[in-house]
N, C-alpha and C positions, 0 to 999 in steps of 0.2 A: 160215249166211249167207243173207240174204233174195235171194229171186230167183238163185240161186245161177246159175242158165244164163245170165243175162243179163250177168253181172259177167263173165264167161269172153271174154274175149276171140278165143278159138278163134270161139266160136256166130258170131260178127258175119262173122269171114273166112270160115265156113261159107256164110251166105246169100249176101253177095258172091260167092262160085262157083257156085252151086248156080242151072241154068237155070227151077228151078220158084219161083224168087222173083222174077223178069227181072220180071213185070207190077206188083210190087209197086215195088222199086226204081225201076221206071219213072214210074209214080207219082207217088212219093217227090219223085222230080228234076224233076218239074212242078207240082209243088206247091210247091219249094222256089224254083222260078224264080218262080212267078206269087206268092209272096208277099216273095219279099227283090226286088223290082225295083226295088220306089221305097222313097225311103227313109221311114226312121220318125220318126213325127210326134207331135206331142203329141196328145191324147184334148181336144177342148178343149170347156173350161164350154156353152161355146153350146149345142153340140149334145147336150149332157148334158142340157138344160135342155128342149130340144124335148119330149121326154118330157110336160112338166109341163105344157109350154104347147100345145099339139095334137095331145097321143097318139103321135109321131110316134118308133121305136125303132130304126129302120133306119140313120140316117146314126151316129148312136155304136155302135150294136151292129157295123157293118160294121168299126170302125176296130180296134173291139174285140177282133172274134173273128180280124178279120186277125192279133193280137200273137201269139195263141194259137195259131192255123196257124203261122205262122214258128216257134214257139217246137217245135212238134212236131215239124215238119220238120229243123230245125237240131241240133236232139237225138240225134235218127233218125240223121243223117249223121254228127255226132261220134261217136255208135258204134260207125257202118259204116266210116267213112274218118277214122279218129284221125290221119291223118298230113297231112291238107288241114286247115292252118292257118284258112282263110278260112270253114268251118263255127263253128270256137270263137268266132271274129270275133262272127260273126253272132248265135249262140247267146248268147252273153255280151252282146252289145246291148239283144236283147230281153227276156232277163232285169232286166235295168237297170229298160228301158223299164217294165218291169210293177211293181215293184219300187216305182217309180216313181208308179203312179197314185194318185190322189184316192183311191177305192178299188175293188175288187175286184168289184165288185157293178155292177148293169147298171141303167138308171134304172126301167125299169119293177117291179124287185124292191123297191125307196125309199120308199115311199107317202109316209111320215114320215120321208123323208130328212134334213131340212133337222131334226129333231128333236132323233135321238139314232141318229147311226151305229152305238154302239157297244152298241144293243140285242139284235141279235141275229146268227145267222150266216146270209148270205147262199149260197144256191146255188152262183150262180156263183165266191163267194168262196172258197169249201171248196174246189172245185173246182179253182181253182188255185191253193192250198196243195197239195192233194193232189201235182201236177202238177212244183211248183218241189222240191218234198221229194224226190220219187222220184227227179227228172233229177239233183238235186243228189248224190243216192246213189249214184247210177252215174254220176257224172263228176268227183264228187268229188276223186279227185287229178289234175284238169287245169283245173277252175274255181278260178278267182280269189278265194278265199273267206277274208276277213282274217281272220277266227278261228283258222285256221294257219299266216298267214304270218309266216317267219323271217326280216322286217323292219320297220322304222320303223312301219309298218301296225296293225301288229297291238295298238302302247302308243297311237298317233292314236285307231283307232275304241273298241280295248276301253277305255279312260280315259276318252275322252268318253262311253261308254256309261253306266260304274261311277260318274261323277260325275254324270249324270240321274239316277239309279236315288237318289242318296245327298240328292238333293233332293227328287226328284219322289215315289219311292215309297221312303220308307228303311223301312218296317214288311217290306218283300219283298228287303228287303239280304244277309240270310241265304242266299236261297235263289239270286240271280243270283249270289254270290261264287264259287264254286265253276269257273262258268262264267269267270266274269270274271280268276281264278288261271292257268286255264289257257293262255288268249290271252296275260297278261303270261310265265308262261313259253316260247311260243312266241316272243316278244319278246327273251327274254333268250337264248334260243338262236340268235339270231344276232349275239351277241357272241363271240368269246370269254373267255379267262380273263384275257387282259389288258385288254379293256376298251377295243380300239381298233373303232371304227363304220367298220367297211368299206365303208357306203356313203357318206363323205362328213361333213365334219364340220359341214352344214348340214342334214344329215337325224339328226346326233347329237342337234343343238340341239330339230329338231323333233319326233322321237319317244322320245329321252329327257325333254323338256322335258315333255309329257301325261304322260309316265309320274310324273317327278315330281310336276306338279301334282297326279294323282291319287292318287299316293300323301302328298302332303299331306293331301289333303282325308279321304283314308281313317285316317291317323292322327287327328285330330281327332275326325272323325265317333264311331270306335271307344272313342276316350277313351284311345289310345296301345294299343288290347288289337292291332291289326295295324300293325306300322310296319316299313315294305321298306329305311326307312331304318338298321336296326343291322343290315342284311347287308352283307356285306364287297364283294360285286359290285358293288352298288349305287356304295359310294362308290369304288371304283373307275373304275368306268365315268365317276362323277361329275366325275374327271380329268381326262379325254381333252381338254377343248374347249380348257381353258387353253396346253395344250402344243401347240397348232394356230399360234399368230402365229409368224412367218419374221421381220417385218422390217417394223417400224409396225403398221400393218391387214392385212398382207399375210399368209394362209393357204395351210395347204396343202389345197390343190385336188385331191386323189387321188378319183378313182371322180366323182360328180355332188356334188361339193363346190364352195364359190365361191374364187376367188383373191383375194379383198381380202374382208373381212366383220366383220363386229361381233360382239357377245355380245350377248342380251336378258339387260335390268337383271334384270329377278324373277326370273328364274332361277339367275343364276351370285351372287346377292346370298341368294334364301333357299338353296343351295346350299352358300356361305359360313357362314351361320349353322347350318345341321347339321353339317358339317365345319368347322370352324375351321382348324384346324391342314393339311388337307389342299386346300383349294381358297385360292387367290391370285384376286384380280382383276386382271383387265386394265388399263389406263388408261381414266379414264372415257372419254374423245373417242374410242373405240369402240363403243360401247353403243348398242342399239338398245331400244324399248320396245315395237315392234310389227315385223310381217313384212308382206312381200307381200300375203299372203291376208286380212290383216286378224282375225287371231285375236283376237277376245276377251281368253282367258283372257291372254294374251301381255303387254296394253296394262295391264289390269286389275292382276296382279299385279305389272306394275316399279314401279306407284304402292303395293303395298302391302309390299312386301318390301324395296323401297331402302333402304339404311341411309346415309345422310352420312357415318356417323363412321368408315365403314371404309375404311382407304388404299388406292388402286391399287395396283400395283405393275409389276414393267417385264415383260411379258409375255414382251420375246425378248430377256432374261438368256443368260448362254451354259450351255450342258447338254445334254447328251448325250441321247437318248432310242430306245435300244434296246427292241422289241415283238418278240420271237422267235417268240411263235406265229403272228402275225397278218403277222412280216415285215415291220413296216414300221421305219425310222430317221430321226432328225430327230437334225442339230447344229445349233446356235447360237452363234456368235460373235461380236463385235464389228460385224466386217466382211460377216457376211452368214450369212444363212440357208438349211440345205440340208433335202434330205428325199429319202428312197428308199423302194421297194414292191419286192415280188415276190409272192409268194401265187400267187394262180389268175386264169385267165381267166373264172371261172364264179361272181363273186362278187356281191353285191347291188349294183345300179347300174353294172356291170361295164361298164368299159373294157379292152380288148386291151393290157395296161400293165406285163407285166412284169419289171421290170428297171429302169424309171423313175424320172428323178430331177426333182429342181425347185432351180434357185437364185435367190434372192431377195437385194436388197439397196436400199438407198435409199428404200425402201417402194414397189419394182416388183419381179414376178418376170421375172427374168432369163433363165435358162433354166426355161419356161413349162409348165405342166399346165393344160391349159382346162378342166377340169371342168366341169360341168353345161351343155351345149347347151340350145337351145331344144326343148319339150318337143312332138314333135308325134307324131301317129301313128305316122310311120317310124320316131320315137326310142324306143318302145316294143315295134316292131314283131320278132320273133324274126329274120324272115327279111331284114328289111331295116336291123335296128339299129346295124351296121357298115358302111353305106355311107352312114354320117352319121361326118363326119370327126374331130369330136372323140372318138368311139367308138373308134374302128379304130386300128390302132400308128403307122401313118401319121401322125399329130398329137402322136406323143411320142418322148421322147428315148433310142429306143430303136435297133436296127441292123436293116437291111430286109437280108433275105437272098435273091441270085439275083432281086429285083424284089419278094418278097411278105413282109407283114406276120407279123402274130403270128396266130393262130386265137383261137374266141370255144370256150370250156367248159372244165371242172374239170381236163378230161383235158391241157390245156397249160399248164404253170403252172412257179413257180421256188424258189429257196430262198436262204435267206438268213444270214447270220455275222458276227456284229460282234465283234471280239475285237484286242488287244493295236495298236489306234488303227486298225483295217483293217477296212474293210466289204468282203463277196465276196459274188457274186449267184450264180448258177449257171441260166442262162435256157435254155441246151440244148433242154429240153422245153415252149418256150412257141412252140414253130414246127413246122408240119405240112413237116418238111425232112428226110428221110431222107441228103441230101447234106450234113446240119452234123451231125460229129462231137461237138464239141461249143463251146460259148459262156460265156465268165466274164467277168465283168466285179468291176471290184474298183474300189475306192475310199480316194485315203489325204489326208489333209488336214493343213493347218497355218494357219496367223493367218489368210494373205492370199491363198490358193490350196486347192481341190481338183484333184486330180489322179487322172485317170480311163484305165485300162486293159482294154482290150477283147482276151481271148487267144481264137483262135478256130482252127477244124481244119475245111475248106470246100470242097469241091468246086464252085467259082463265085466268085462276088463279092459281099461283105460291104460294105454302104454304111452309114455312120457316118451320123443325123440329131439334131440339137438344134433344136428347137421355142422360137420369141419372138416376143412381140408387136410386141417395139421393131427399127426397123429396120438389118438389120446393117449395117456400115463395115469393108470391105477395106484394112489397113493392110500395115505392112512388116510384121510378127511374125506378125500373125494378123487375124482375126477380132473387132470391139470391137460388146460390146452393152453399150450404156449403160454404166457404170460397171465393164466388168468385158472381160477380153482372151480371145480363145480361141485359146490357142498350141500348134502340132502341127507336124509332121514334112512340112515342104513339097514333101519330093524324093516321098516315099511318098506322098500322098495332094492329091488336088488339091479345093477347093472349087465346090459348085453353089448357088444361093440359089434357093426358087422362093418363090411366095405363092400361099394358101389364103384360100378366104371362112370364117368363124367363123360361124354364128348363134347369137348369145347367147341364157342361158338371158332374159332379159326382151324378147326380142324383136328386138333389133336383130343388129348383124354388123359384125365387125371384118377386116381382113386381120391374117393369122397368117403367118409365113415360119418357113421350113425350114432350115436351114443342112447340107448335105451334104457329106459328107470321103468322096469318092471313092477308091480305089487306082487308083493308077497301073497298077499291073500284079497278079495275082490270086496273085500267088504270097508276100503279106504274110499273117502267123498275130496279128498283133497290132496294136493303134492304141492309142496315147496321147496324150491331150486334156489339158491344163494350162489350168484354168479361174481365173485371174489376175485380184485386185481391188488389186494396187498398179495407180495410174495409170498409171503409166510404164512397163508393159509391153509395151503394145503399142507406143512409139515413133511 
């Protein structure tokens, strides 16, 4: 191991105790102040340019070596204090930031800048190679480094990578593959073996979507000698998006997924033509040709891959869809569209969810999953990612126990059983509640009705929540949201309505309501919910 003392995580809690370091530490924390105070800026042309035009190396070099100070200091402290979130912040910025520049090099080093940058190596540029290589080694497993991330990340950058490489320099295809293999199996590891995209079936679309372009373009290139496409995962995975529609446009929204959404044409069309028999399309009046971000390859390939002659077909056909590793289930009926989850609290895009259902019908979801909020700092943020509403259990249709939600990590999570027309969840351990014995909920369905049982063992009080967009109506039976009755046990349990602000993943914000089935008195082990789409239920 390089640097073996350094990698030790003992050494760092050493000097932190240790008073003959107190002047360095000290240091350290003034250094770290007088360089993270204001924020970071860009490096800009002009002052690059002084250099050339009056000798003048102070106002860049100042903005300069500022990156590198932060960049030392921040390093220093994620070593010493791994558990202060707000150094990786930092640390992680200005790596960006550098990451970032025009280049590495200082103007007075350029003579013949404007020539040919890439004639030799600069000083200062080695220098901080040197610099990003070493921090990256020792922090390694807490930087954000997409070459091993086990998500969407890691088929986006390595696929845009491997298809530069396959245009720009294919004589050096050989040697970036290897590399390029490894990032797509860090990719495929966060699937499982069923092939359902845990985080969303709008980050399926997006980073299986590179994955398959590139692996297109990799079979061609190759002349068919690599094709990802005769492995059995692949087309597997290749599944998942079709079995996603509830009910018209309407999706299931699980993890930072959307609740209404399209297919992109090129995709699910040359998706089609590798699989025949195994990929169906949508109805076209869902399709999309481009995204948000405005991808290229996105726009480029529905115009080349569309096929006219291939039929739609009805995407929410009725069908059962049990995922036993991954926990998730989806029925489809005539009358409407369900979907459940359990897994973990500690999963990619991870929402506090589980036990979670969604019903859909009329081409709205009815009982709602808001999937993907707007994307800001906080919704990223470890320490603060749960006190963003659509995060936390609080925005799903799940049971608040004694006042509090569900926890966020691996360690609270549920299980799942689809067997002889009966789905059972077992959520017990998705709650930091030494006073819940335990929690099941179970699920049994017919044409015009699901019908939902909550068995519970509690020292407190157990409140029942269903999350909708649409606003609910107090009837004689129950409960009416849009097309659909929510009939319960009126002596045992009384209703509360509240409203929540939404902020959509595009920016704007909706009010979300809550529908809560309180107990009357604390001494009930069970709730039963009859979620009713004959009209005339509710009366």
């Amino acid at each position: 191991m390089l640097l073996e003392k350094a990698k030790d995580k003992s050494f760092w809690v050493g000097i932190r105790n240790d008073p003959a370091y107190r002047p360095l530490l000290d240091t350290l924390f003034k250094q770290y102040q007088e360089n993270t105070q204001t924020p970071l800026e860009s490096l800009r042309y002009r002052d690059f340019r002084l250099y050339f035009e009056n000798g003048n190396r102070s106002v860049y070099e100042a903005a300069y070596f500022n990156r590198r100070a932060r960049l030392n200091s921040c390093a220093l402290l994620c070593l010493l204090f791994p558990e202060k979130e707000e150094y990786l912040k930092q640390l992680q910025d200005v790596i960006w930031a550098i990451c970032d520049e025009y280049n590495w090099a200082v103007p007075a080093h350029l003579k013949n800048w404007e020539q040919n940058l890439n004639a030799f190596i600069d000083l200062f540029a080695a220098e901080t190679g040197f610099a990003l290589s070493e921090i990256k080694y020792l922090l390694e497993d807490r930087l954000d480094w997409w070459e091993t991330a086990q998500s969407n990340w890691a088929a986006g950058c390595a696929g845009s990578v491997a298809c530069s490489f396959i245009y720009e320099w294919p004589e050096k295809w050989e040697e970036i593959k290897p590399k390029i293999d490894a990032v797509m199996e860090c990719f495929f590891n966060s699937y499982k073996e069923d092939g359902v995209c845990r985080e969303g079936v709008t980050y399926w679309e997006y980073g299986f979507g590179f994955f398959v372009f590139y692996a297109d373009l990799l079979r061609q290139f190759s002349g068919g000698k690599y094709d990802y496409f005769k492995e059995k995962r692949v087309e597997t995975i290749a599944g998942f998006a079709q079995k996603m529609f509830l009910s018209d446009n309407v999706t299931v929204s699980f993890s930072d997924g959307a609740m209404q959404g399209g297919y992109n044409l090129g995709l699910l069309h040359l998706l089609k033509s590798i699989y025949p028999d195994s990929i169906s399309l949508p109805p076209f009046a869902y399709h999309t040709i481009t995204d948000p971000c405005a991808r290229w390859c996105w726009e480029f390939r529905s115009f080349l891959y569309f096929n006219k002659k291939e039929p739609e077909e009805n995407a929410c056909r009725d069908e059962e869809i049990y995922w036993q590793l991954s926990a998730w289930f989806i029925k489809k009926t005539k009358n409407y569209g369900f979907a459940a989850k359990a897994g973990d609290n500690g999963e990619p895009h991870n929402h506090n969810d589980v036990g979670t259902f969604l019903l859909a019908a009329g081409g709205k979801q009815l009982v709602c999953d808001l999937g993907a909020g707007e994307y800001t700092e906080q919704y990223f943020n470890r320490a603060t990612r749960y006190q963003v509403f659509c995060n936390n259990s609080f925005s799903h249709a799940v049971p608040i126990v004694n006042g509090k939600g569900q926890k966020a990590g691996k360690d609270f999570y549920g299980s799942m059983q689809w067997s002889d027309g009966k789905l059972t969840m077992d959520m017990t351990h998705a709650y930091d509640a030494p006073e819940l014995s335990f929690l099941k909920r179970e699920f049994q369905f017919t044409e015009t009705s699901v019908v939902l049982t909550d068995r519970f063992h509690l020292q407190g009080e157990l409140t029942e929540r269903v999350v909708t967009l649409l606003k609910p109506e107090e009837t004689k039976r129950g409960i009416q949201i849009g097309g659909m009755c929510l009939c319960y046990d009126r002596e045992k349990y009384r209703t509360a309505i509240s409203q929540h602000e939404h902020f959509l993943h595009d920016g704007g914000k909706t009010v979300v309501y809550a529908v809560d089935f309180v107990p009357a008195a604390n001494d009930w082990e069970s709730f039963v919910l009859t979620m009713d789409f004959n009209r005339a239920a509710c009366g």
